[in-house]
Biopython code that builds the backbone (N, CA, C, O; Angstrom):
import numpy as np
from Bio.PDB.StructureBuilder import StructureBuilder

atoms = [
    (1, "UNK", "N", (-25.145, 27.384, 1.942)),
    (1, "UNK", "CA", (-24.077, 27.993, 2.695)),
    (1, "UNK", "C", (-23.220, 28.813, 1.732)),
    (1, "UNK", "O", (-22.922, 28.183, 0.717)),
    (2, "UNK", "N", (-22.805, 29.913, 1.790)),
    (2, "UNK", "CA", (-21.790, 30.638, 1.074)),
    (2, "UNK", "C", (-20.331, 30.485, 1.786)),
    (2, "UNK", "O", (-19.960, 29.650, 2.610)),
    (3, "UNK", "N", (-19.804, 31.304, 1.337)),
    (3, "UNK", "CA", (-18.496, 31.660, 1.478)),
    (3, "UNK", "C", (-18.226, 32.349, 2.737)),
    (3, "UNK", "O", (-17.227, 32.036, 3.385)),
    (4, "UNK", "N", (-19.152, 33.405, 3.210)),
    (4, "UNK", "CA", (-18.466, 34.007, 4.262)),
    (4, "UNK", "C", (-19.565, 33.560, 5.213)),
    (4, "UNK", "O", (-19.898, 34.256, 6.172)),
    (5, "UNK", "N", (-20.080, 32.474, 4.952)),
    (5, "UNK", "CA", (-19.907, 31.488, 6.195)),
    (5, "UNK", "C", (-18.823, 30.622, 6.566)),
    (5, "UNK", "O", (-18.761, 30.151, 7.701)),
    (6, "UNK", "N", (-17.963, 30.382, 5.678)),
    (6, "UNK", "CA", (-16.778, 29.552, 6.093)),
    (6, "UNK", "C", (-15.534, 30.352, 6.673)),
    (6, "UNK", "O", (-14.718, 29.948, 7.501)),
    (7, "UNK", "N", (-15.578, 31.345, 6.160)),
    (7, "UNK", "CA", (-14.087, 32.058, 6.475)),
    (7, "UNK", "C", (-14.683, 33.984, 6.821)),
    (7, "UNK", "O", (-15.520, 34.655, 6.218)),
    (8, "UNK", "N", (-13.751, 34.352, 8.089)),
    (8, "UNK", "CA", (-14.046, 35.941, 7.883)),
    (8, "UNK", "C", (-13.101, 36.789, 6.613)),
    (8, "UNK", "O", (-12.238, 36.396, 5.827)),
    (9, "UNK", "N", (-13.687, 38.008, 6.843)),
    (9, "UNK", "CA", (-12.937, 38.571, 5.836)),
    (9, "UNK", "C", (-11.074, 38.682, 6.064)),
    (9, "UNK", "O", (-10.359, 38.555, 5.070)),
    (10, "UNK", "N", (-10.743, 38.812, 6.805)),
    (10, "UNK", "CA", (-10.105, 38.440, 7.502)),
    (10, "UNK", "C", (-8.802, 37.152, 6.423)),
    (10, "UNK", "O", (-7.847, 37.342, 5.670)),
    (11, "UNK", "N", (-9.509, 35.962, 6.944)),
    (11, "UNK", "CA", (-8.966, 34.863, 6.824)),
    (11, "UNK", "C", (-9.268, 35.497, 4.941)),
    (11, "UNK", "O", (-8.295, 36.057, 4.436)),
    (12, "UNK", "N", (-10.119, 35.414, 4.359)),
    (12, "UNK", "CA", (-9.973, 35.611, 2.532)),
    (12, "UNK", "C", (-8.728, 36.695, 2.628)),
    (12, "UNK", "O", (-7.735, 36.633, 1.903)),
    (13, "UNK", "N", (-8.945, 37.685, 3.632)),
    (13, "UNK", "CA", (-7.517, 38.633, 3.244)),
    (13, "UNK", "C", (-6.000, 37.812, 2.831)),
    (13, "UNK", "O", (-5.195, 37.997, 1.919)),
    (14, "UNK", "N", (-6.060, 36.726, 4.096)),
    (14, "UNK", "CA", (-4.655, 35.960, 4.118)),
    (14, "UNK", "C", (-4.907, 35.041, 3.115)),
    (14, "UNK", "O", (-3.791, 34.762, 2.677)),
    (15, "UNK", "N", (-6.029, 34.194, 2.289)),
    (15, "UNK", "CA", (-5.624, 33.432, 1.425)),
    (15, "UNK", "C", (-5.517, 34.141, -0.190)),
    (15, "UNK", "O", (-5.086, 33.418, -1.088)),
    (16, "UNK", "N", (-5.881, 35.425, -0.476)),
    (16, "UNK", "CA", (-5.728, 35.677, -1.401)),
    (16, "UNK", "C", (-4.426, 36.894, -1.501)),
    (16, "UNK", "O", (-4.080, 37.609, -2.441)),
    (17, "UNK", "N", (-3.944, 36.775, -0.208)),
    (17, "UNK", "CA", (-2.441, 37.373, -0.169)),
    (17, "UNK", "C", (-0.946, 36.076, -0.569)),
    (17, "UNK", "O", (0.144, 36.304, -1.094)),
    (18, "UNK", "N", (-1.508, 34.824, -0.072)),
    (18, "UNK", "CA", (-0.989, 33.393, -0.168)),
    (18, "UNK", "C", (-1.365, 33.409, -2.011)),
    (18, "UNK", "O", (-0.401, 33.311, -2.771)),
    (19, "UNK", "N", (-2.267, 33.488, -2.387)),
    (19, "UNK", "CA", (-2.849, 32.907, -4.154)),
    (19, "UNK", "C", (-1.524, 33.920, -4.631)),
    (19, "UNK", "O", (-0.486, 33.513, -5.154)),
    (20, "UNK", "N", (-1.894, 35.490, -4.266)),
    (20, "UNK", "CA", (-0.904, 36.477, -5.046)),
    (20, "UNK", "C", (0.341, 36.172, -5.100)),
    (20, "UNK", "O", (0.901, 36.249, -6.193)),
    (21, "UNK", "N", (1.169, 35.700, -3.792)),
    (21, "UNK", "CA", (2.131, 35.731, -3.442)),
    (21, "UNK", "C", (2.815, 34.165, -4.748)),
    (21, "UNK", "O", (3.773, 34.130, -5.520)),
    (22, "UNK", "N", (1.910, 33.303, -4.458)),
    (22, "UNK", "CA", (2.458, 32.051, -5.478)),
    (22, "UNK", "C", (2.371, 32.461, -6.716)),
    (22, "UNK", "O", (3.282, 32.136, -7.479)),
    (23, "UNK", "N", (1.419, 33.156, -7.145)),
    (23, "UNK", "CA", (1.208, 33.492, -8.290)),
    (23, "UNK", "C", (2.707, 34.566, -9.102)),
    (23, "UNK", "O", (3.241, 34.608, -10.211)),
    (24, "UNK", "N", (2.881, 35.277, -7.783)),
    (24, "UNK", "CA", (3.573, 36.115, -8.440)),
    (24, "UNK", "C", (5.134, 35.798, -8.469)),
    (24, "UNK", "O", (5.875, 36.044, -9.420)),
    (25, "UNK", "N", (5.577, 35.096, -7.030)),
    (25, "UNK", "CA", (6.811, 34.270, -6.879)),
    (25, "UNK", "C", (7.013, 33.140, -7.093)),
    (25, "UNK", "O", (8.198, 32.833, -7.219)),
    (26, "UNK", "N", (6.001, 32.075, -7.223)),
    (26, "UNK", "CA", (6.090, 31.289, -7.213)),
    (26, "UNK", "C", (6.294, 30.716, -9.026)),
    (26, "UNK", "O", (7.303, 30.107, -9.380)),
    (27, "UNK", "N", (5.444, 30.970, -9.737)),
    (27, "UNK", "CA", (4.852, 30.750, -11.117)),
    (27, "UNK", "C", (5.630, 31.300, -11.334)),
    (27, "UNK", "O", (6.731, 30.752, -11.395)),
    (28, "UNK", "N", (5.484, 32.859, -11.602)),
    (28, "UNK", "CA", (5.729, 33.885, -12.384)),
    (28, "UNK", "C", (7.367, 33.452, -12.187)),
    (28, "UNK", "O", (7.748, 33.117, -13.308)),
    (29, "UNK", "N", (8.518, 33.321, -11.193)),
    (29, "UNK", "CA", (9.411, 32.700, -10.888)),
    (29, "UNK", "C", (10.334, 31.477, -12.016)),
    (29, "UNK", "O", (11.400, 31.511, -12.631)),
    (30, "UNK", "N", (9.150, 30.406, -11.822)),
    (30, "UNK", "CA", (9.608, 29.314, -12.024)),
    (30, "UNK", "C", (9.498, 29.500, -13.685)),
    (30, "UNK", "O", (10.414, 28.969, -14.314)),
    (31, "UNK", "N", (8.195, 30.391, -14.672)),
    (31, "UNK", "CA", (8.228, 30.465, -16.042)),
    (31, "UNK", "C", (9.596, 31.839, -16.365)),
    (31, "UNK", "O", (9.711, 32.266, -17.513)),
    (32, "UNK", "N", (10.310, 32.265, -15.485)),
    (32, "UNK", "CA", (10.953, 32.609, -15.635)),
    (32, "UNK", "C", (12.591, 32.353, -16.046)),
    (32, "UNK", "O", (13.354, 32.849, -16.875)),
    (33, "UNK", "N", (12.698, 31.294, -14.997)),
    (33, "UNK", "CA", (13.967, 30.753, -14.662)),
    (33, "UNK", "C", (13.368, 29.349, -15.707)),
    (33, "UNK", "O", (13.946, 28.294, -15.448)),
    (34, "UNK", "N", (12.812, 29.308, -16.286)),
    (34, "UNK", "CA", (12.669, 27.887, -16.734)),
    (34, "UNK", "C", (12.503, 28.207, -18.203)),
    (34, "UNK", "O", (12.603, 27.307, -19.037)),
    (35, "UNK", "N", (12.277, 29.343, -18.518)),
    (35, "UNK", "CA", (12.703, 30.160, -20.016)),
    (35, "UNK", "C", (14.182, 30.074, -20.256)),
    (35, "UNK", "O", (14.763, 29.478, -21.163)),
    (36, "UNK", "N", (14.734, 30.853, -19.170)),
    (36, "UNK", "CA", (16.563, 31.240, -19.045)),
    (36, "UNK", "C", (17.028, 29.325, -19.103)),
    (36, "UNK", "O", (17.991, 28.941, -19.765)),
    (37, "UNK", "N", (16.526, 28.781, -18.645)),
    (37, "UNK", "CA", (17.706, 27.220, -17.888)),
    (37, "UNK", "C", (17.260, 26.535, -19.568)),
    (37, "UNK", "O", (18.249, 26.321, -20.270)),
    (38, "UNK", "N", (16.221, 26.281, -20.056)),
    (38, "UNK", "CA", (16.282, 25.318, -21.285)),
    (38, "UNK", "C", (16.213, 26.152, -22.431)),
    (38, "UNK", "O", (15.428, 27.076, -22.641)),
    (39, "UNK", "N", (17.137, 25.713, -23.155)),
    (39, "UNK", "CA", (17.769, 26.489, -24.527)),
    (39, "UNK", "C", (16.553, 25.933, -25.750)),
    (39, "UNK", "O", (16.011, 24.833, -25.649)),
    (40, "UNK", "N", (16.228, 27.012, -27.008)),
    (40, "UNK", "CA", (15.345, 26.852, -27.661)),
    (40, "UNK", "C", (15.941, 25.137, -28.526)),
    (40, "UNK", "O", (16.952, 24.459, -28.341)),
    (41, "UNK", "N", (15.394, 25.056, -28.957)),
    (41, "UNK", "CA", (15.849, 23.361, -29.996)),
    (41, "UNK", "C", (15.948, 24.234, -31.046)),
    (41, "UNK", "O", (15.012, 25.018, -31.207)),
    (42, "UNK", "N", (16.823, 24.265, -31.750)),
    (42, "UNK", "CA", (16.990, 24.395, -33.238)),
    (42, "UNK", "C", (18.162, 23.533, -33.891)),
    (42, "UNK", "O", (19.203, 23.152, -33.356)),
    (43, "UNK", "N", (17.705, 23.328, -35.209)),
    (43, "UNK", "CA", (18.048, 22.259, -35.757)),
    (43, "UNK", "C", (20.155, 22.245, -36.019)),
    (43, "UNK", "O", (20.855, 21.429, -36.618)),
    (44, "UNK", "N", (20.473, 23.308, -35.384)),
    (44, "UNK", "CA", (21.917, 23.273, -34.827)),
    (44, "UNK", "C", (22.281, 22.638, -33.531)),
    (44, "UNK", "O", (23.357, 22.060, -33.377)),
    (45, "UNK", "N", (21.087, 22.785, -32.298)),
    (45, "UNK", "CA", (21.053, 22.537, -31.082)),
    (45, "UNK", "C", (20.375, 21.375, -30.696)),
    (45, "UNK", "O", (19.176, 21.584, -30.883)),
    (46, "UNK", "N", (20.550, 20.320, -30.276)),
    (46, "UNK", "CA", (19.062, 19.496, -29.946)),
    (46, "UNK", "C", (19.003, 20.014, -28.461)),
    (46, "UNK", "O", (19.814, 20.803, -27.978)),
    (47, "UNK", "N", (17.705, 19.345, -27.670)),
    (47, "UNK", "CA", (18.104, 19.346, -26.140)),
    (47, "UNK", "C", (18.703, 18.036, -25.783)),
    (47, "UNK", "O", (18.704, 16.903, -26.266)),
    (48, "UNK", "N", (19.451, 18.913, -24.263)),
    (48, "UNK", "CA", (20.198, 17.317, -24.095)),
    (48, "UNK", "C", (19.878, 17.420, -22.633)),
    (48, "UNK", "O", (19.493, 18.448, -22.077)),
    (49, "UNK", "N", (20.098, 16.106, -21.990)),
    (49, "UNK", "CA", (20.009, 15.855, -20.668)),
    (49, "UNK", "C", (20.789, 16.985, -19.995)),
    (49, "UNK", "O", (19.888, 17.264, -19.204)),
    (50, "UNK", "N", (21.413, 17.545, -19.797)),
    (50, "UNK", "CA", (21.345, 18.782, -19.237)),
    (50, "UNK", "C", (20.388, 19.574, -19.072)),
    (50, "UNK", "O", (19.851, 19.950, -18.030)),
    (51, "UNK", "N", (20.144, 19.872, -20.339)),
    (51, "UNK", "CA", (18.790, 21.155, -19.853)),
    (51, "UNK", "C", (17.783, 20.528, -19.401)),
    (51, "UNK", "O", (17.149, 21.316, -18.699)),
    (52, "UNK", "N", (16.937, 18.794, -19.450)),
    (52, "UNK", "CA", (15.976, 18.863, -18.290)),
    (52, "UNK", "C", (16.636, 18.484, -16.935)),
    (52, "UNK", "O", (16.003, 17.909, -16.050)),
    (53, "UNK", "N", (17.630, 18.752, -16.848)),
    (53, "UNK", "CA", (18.598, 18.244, -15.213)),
    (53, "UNK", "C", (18.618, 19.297, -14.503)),
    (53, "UNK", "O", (18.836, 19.285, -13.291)),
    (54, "UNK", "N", (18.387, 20.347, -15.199)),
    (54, "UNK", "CA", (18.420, 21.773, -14.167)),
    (54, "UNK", "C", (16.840, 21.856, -14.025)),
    (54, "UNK", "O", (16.604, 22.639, -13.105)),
    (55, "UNK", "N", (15.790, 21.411, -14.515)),
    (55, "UNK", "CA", (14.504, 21.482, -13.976)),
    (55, "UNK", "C", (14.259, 21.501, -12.799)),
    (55, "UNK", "O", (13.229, 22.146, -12.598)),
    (56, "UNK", "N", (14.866, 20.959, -11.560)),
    (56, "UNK", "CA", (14.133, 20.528, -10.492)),
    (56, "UNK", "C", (14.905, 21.650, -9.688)),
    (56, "UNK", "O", (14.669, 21.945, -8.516)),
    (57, "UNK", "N", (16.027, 22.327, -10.636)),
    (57, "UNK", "CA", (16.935, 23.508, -9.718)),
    (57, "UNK", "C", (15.945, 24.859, -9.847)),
    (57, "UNK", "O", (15.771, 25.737, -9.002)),
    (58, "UNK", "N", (15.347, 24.733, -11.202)),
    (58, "UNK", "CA", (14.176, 25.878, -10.970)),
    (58, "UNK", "C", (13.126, 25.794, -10.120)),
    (58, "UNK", "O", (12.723, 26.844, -9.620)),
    (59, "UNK", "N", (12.523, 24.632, -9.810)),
    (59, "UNK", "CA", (11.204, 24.661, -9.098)),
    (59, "UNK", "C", (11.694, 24.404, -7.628)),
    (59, "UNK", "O", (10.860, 24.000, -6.817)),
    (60, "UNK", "N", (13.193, 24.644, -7.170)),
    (60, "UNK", "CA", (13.536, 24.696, -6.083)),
    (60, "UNK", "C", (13.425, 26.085, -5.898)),
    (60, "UNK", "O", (12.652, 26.542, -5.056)),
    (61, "UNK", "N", (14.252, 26.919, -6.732)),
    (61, "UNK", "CA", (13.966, 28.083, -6.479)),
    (61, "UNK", "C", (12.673, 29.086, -6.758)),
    (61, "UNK", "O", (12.867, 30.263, -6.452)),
    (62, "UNK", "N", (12.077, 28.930, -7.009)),
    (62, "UNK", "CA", (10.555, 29.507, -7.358)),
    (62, "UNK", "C", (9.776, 29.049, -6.129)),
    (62, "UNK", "O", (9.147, 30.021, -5.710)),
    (63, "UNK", "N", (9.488, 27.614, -5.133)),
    (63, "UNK", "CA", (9.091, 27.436, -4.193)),
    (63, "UNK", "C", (9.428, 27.949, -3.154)),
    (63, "UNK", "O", (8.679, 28.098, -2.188)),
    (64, "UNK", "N", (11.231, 28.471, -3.244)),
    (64, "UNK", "CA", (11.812, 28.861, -2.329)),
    (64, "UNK", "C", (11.123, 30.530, -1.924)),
    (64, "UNK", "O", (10.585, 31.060, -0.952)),
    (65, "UNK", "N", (11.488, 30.879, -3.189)),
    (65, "UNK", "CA", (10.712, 32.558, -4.003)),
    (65, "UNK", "C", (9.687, 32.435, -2.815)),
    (65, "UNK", "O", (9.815, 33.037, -1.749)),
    (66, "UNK", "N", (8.649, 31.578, -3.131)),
    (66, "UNK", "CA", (6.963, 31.912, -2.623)),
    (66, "UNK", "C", (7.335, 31.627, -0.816)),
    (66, "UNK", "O", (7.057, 32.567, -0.072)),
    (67, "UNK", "N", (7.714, 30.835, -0.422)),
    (67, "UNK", "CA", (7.830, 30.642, 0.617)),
    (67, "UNK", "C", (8.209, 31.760, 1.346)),
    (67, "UNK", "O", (7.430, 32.297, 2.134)),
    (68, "UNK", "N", (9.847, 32.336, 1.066)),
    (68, "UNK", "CA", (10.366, 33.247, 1.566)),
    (68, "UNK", "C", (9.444, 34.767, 1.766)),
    (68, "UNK", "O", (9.529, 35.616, 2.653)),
    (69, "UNK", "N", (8.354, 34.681, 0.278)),
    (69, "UNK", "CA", (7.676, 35.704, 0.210)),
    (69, "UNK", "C", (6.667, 36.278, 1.420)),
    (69, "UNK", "O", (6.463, 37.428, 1.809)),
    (70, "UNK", "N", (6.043, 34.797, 1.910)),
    (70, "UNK", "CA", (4.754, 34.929, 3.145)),
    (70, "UNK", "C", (5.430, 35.902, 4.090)),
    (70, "UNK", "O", (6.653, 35.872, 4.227)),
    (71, "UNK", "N", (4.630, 36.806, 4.778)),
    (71, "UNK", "CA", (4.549, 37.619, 6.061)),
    (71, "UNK", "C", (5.232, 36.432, 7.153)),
    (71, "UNK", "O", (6.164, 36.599, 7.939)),
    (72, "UNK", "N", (4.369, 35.113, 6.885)),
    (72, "UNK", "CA", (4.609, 34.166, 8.195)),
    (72, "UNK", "C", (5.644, 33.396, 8.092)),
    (72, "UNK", "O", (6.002, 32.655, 9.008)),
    (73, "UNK", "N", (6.086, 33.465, 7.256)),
    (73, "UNK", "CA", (7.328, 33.195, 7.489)),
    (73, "UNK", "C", (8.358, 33.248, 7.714)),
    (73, "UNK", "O", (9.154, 32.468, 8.237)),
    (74, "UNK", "N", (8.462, 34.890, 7.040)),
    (74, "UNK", "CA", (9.294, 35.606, 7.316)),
    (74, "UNK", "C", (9.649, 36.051, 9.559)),
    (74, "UNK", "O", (10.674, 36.257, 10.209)),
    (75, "UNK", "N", (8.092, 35.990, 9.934)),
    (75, "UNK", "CA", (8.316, 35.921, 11.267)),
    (75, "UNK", "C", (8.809, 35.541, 12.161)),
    (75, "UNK", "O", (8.990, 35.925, 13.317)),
    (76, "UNK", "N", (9.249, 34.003, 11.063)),
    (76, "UNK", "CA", (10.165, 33.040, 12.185)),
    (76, "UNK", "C", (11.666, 33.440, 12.173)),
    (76, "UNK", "O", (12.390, 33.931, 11.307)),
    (77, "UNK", "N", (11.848, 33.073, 13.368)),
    (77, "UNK", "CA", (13.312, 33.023, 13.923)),
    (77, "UNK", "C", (14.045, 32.244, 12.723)),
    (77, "UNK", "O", (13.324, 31.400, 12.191)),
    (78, "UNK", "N", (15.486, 32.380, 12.136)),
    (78, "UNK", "CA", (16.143, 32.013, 11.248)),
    (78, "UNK", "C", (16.315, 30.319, 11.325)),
    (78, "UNK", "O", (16.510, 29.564, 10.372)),
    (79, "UNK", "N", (16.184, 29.974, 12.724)),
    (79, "UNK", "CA", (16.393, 28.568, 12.799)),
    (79, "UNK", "C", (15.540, 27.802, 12.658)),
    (79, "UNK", "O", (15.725, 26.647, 12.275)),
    (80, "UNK", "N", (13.945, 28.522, 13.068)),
    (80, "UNK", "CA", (13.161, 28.232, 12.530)),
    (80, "UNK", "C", (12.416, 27.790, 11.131)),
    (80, "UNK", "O", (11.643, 26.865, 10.882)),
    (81, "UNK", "N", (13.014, 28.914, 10.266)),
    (81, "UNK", "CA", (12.801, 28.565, 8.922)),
    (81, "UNK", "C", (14.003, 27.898, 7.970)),
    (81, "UNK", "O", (13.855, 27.600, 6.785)),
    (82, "UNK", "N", (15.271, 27.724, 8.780)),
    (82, "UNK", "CA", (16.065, 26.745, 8.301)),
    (82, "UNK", "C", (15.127, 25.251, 8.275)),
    (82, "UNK", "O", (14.807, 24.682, 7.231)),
    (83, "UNK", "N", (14.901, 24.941, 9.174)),
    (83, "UNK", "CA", (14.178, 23.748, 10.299)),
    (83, "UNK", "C", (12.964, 23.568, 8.932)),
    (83, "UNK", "O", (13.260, 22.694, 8.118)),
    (84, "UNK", "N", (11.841, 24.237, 8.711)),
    (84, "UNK", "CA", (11.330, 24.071, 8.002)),
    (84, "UNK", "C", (11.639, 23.448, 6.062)),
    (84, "UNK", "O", (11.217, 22.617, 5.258)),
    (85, "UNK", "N", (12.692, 24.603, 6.187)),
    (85, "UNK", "CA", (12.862, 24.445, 4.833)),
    (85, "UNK", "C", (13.457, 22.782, 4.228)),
    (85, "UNK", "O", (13.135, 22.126, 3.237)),
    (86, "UNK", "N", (14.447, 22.524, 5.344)),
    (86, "UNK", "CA", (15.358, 21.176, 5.433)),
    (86, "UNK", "C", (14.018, 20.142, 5.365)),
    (86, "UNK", "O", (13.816, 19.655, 4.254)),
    (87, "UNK", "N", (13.104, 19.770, 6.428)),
    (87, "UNK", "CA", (12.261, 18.936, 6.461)),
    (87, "UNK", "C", (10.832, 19.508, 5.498)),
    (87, "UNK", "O", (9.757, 19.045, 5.879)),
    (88, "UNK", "N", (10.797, 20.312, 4.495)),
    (88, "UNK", "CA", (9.815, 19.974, 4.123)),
    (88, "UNK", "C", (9.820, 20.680, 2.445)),
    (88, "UNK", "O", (8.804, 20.790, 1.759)),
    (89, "UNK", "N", (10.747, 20.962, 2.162)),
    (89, "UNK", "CA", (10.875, 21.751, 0.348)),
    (89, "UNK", "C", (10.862, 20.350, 0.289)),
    (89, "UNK", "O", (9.773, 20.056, 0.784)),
    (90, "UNK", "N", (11.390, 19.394, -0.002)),
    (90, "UNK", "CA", (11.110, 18.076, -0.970)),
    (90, "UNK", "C", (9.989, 17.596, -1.322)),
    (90, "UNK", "O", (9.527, 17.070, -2.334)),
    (91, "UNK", "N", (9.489, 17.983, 0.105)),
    (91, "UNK", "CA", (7.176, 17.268, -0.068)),
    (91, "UNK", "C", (6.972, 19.060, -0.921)),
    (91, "UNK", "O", (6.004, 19.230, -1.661)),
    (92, "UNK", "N", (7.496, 19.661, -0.795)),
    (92, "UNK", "CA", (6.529, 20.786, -1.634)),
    (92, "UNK", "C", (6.742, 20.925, -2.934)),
    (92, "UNK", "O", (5.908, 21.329, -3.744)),
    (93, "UNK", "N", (8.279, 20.472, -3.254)),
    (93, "UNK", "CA", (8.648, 20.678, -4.678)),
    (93, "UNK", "C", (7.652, 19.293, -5.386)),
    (93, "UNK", "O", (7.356, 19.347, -6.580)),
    (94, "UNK", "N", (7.242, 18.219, -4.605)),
    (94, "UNK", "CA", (6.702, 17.233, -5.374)),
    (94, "UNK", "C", (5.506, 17.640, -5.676)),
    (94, "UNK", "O", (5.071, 17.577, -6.826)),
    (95, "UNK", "N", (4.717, 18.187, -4.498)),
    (95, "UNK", "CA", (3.149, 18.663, -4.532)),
    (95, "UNK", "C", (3.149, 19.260, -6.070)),
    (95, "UNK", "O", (2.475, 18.828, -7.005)),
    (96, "UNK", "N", (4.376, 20.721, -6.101)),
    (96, "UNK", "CA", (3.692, 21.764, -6.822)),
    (96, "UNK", "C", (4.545, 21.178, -8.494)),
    (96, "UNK", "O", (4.099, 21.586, -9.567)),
    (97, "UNK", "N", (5.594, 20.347, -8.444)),
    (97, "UNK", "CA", (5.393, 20.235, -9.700)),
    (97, "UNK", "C", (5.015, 20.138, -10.591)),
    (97, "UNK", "O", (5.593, 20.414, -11.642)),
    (98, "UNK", "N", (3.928, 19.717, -10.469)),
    (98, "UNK", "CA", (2.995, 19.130, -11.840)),
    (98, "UNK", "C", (2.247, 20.686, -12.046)),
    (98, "UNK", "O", (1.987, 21.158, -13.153)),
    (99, "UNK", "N", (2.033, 21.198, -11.053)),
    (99, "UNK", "CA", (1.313, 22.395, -11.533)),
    (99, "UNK", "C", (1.895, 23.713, -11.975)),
    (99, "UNK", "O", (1.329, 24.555, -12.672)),
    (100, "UNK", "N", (3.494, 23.785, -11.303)),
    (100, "UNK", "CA", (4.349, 24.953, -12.279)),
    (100, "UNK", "C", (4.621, 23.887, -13.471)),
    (100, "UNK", "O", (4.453, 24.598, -14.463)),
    (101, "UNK", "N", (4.878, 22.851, -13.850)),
    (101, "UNK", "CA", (4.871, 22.782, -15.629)),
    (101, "UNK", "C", (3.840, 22.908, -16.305)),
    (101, "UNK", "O", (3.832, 22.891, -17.536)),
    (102, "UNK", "N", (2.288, 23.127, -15.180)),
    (102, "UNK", "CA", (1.486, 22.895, -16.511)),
    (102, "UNK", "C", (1.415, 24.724, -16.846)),
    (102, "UNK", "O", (0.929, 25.221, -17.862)),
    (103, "UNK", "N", (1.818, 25.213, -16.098)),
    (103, "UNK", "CA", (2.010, 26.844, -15.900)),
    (103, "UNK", "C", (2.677, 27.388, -17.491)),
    (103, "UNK", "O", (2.391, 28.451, -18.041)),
    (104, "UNK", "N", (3.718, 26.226, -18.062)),
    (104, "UNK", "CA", (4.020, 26.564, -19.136)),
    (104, "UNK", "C", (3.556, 26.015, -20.368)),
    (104, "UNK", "O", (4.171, 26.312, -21.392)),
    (105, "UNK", "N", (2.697, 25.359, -20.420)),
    (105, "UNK", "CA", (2.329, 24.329, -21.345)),
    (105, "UNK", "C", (2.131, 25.635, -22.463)),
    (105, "UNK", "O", (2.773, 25.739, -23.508)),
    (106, "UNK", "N", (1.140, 26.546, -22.006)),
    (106, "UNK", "CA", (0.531, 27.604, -22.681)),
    (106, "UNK", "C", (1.865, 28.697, -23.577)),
    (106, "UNK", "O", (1.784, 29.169, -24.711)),
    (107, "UNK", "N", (2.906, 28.819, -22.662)),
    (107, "UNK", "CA", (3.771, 29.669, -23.104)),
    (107, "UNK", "C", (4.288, 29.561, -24.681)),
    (107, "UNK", "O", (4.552, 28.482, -25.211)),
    (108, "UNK", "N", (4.389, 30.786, -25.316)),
    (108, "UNK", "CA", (4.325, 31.304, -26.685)),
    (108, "UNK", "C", (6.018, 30.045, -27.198)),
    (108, "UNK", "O", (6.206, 29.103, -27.969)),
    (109, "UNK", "N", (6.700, 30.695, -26.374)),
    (109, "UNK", "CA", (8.202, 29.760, -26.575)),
    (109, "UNK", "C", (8.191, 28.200, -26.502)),
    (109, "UNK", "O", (8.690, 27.485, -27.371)),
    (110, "UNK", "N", (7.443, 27.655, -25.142)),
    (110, "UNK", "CA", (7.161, 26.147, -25.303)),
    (110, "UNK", "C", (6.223, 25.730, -26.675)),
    (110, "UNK", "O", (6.550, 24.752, -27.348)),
    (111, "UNK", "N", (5.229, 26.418, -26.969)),
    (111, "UNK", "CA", (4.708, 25.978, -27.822)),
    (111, "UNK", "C", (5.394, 25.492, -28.939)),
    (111, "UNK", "O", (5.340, 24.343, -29.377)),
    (112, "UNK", "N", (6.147, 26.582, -29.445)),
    (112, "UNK", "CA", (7.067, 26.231, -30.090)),
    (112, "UNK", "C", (8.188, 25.466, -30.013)),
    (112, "UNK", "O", (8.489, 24.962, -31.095)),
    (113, "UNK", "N", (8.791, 25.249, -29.253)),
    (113, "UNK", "CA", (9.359, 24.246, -29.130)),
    (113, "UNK", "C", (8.899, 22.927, -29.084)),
    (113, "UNK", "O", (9.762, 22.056, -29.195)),
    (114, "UNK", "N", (7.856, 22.617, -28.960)),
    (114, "UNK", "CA", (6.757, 21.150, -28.815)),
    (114, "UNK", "C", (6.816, 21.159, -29.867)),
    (114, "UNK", "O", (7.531, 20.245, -30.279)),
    (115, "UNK", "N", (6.054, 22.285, -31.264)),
    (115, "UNK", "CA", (6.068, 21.971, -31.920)),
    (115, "UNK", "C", (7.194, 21.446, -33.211)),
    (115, "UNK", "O", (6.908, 20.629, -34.086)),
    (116, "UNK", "N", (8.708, 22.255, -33.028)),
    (116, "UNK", "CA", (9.759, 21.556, -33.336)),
    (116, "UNK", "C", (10.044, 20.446, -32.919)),
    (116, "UNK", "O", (10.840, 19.872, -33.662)),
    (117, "UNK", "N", (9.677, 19.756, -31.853)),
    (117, "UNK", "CA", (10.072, 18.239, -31.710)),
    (117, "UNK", "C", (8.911, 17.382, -32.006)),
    (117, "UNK", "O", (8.887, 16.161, -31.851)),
    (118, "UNK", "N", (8.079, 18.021, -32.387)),
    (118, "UNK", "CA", (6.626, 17.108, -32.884)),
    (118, "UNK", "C", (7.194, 17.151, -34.388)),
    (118, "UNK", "O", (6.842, 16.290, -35.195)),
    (119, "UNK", "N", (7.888, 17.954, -34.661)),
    (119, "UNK", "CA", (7.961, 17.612, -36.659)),
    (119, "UNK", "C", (9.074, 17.273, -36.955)),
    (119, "UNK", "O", (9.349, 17.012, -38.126)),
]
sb = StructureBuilder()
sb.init_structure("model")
sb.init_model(0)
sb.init_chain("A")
sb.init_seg("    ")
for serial, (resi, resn, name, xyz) in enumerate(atoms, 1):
    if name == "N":
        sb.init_residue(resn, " ", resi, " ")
    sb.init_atom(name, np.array(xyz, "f"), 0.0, 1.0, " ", f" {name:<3s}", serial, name[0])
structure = sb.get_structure()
């Protein structure tokens, strides 16, 4: 069985408009705002519970980013996507966490910083 036995072209249009859309608001977002919110460590600065306390304020907004981004969502009536957002950003910020931090593991700046608190 392939692929476009499961889905028309169609339906790949809408999931690789959904991949772009996270990719580009969602990720691209959260390694953004998550550069700006935690300050580099240098041996003047340590990190302190502050800077990982604003973590969960970035991956609110970066989920928010991707969400707001969809066509379909945007379709709904305002009360509608109030309604949504209230009952269900908490199950999404849990889903996607693990996968916007591993988004930075790679980044040139985290690296470095791992490696200042590794020595």
């Amino acid at each position: 069985m392939n692929n476009s036995d499961l889905l028309n072209e169609i339906d790949w249009c809408h999931l690789s408009n959904i991949v772009y859309a996270y990719d580009t608001n969602c990720l691209k977002t959260y390694v953004e705002q998550r550069g700006k919110m935690l300050f580099y460590s240098t041996p003047e600065r340590e990190r302190t519970i502050e800077d990982y306390s604003v973590l969960p304020v970035s991956v609110t907004i970066s989920i928010s980013s991707f969400i707001k981004s969809l066509p379909a969502f945007q379709s709904l009536s305002r009360m509608i996507q109030n309604y949504l957002f209230t009952n269900n950003l908490r199950r999404l910020i849990f889903v996607n966490i693990h996968e916007l931090n591993q988004s930075c593991f790679s980044e040139p700046w985290q690296v470095n910083n791992d490696e200042i608190l590794i020595n």
